[in-house]
N, CA and C atoms as a LAMMPS dump frame, in Angstrom:
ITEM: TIMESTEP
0
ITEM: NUMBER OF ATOMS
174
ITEM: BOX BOUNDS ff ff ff
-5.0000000000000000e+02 5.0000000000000000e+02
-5.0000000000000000e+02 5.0000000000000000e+02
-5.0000000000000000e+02 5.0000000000000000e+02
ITEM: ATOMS id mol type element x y z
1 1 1 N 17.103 10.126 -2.073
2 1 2 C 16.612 9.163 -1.099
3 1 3 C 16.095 7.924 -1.834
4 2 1 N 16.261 6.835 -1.175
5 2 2 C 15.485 5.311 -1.77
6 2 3 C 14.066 5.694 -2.117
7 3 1 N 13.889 4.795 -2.978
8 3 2 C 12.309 4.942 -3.025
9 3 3 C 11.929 3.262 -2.762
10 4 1 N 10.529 2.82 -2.859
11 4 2 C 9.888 1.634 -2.838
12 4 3 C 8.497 1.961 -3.555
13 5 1 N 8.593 0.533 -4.272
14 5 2 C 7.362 0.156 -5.41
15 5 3 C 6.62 -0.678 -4.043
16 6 1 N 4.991 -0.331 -4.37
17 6 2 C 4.029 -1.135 -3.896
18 6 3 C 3.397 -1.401 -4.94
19 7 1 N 2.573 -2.687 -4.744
20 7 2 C 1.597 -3.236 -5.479
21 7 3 C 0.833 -3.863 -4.781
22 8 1 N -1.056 -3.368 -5.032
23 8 2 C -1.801 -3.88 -4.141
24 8 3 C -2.189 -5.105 -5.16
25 9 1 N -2.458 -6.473 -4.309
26 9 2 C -2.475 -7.808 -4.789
27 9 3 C -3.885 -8.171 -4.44
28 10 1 N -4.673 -7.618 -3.32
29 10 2 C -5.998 -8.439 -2.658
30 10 3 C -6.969 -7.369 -2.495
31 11 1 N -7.837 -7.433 -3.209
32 11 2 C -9.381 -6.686 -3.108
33 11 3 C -9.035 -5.942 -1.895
34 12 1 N -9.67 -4.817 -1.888
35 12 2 C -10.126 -4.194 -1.144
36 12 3 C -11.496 -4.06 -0.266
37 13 1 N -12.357 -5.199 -1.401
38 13 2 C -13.687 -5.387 -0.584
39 13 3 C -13.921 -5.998 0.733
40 14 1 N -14.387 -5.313 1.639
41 14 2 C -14.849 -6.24 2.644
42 14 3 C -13.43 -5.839 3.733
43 15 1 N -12.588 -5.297 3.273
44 15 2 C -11.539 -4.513 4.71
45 15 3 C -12.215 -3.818 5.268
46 16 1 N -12.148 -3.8 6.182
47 16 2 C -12.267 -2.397 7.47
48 16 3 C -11.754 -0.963 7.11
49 17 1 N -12.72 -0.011 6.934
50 17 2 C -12.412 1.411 6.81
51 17 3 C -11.159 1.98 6.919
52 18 1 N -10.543 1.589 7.776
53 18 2 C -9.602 1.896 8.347
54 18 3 C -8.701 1.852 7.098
55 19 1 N -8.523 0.809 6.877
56 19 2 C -7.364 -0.195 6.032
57 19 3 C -7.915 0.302 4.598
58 20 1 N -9.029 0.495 4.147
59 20 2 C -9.377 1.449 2.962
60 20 3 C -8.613 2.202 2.79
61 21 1 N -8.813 3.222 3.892
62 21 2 C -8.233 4.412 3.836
63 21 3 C -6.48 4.779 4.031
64 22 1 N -6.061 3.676 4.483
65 22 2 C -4.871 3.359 4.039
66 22 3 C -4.187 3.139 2.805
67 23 1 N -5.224 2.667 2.295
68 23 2 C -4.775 2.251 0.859
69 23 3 C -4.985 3.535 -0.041
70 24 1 N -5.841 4.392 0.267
71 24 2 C -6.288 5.775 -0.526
72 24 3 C -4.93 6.763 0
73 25 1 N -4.255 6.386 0.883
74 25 2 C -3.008 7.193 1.502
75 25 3 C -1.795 6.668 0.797
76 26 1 N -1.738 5.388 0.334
77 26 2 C -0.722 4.975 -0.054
78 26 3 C -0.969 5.103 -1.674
79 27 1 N -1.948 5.843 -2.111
80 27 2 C -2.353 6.1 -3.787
81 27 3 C -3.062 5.034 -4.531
82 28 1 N -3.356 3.655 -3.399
83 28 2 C -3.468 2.179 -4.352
84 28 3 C -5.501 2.461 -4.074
85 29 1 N -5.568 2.543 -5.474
86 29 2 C -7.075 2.981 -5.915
87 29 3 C -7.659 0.907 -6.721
88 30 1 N -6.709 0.452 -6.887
89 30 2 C -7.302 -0.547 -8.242
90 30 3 C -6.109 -1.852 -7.488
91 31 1 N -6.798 -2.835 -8.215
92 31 2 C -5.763 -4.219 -8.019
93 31 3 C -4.385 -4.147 -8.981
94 32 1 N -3.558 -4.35 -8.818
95 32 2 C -2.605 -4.871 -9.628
96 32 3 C -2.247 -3.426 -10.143
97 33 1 N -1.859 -2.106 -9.149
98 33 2 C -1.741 -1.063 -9.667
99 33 3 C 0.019 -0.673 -8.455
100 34 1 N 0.86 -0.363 -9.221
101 34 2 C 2.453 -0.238 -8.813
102 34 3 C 2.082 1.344 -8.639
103 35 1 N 2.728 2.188 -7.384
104 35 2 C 3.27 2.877 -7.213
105 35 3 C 4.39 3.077 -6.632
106 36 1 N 5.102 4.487 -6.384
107 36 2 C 6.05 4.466 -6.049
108 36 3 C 6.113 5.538 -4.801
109 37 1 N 6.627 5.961 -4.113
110 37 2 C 6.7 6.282 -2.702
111 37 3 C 8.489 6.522 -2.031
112 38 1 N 8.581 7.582 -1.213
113 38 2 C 10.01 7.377 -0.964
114 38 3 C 10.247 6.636 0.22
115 39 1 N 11.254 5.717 0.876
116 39 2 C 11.155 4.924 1.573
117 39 3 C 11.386 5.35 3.151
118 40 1 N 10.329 5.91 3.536
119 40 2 C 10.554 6.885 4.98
120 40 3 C 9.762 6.359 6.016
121 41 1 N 10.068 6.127 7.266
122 41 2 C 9.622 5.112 8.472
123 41 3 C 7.793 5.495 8.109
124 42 1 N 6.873 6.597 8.089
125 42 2 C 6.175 6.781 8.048
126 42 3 C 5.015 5.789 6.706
127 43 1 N 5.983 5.654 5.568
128 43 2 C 5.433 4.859 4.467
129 43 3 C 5.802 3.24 5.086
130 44 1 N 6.807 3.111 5.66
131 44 2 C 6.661 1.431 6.186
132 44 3 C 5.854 1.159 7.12
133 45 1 N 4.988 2.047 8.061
134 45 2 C 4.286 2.113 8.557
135 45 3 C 2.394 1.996 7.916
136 46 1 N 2.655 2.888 7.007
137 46 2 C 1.315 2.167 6.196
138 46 3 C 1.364 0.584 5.906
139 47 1 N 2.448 0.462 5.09
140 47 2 C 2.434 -0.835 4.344
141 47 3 C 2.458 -1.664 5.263
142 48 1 N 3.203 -1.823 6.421
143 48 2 C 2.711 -2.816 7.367
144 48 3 C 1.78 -3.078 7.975
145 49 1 N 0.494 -1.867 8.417
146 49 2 C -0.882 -1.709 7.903
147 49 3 C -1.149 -2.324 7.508
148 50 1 N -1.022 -2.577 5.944
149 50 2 C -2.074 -3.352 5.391
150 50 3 C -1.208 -4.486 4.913
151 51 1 N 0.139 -5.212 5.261
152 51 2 C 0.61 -5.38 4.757
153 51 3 C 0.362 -6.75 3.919
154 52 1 N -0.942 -7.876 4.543
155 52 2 C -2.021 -8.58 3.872
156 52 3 C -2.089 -8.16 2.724
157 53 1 N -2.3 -7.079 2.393
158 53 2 C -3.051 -6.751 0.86
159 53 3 C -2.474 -6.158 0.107
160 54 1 N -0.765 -6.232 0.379
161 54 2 C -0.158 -5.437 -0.628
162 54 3 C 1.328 -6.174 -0.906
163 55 1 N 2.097 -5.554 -1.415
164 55 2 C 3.635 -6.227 -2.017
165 55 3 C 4.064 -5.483 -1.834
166 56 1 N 5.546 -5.514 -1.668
167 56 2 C 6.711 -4.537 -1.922
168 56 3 C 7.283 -5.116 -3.496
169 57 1 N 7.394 -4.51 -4.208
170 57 2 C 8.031 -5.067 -5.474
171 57 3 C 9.168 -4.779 -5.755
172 58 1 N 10.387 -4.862 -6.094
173 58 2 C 12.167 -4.721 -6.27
174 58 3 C 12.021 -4.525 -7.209
């Protein structure tokens, strides 16, 4: 299956809980930290979440 790189780009300070905890779901703990993820409606669904505070990277 595809996969997709994220990279969170924008603080986390000062989001809404919510959107924290999104980011603790999607593994992104730190700024400028790439993971990887397989590309399944459920993960485009986070990232569009938060999608302000993060990248898709190619």
């Amino acid at each position: 299956m595809a996969t997709i790189k994220v990279k969170q780009t924008i603080s986390r300070i000062g989001v809404p809980k919510d959107q924290k905890r999104t980011l603790d779901a999607l593994g992104l703990t730190k700024m400028h930290r790439v993971v990887e993820h397989e590309d399944t409606p459920s993960i485009r669904g986070l990232i569009r979440k938060v999608n302000h505070l993060v990248t898709v990277v190619e």
